[in-house]
Legacy VTK file of the C-alpha trace (Angstrom):
# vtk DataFile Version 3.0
C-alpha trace
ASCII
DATASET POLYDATA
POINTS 53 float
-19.131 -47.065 -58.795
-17.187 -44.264 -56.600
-20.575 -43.676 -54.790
-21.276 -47.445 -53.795
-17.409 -47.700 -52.348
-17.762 -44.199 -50.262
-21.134 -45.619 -49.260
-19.827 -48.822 -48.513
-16.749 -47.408 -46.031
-19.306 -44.771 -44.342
-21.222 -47.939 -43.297
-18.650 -49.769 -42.233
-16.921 -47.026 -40.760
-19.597 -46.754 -38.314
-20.428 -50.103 -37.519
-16.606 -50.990 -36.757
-16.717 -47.108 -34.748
-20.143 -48.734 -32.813
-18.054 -51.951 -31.843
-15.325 -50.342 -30.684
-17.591 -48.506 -28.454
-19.436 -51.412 -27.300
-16.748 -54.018 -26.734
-14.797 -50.739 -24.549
-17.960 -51.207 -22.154
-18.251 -54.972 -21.905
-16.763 -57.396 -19.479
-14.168 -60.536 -21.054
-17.004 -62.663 -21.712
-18.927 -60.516 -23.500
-15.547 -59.164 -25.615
-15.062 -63.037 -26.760
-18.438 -63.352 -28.057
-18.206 -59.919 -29.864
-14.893 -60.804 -31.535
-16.563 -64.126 -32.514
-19.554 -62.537 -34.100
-17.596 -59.819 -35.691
-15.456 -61.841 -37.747
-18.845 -63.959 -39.203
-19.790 -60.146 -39.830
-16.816 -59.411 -42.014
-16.679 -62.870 -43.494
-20.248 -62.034 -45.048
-19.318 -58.161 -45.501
-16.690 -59.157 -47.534
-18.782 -61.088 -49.852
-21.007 -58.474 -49.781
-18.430 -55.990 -51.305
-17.030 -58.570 -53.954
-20.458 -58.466 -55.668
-21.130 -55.322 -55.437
-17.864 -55.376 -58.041
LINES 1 54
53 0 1 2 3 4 5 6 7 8 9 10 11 12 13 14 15 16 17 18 19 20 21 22 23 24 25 26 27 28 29 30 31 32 33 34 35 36 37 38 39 40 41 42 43 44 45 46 47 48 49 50 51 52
């Protein structure tokens, strides 16, 4: 169980470390759109993680 939730905040370590990246070198447009996406992202991540327990 400890593996799966270190596993779990390595991935989303770096995916929320690879947004932060990318939304630093987009223009306004592109930021809303991002933003928008992202929170479908963690909305499904989320879900993800609750059956995983």
């Amino acid at each position: 169980m400890m593996l799966n939730k270190f596993t779990a905040g390595m991935v989303l370590g770096g995916v929320a470390g690879v947004m932060g990246f990318k939304m630093m070198t987009t223009n306004k447009r592109g930021r809303r759109k991002m933003m928008k996406n992202g929170r479908r992202m963690l909305e499904k991540a989320g879900d993800l993680l609750e059956e995983l327990r």
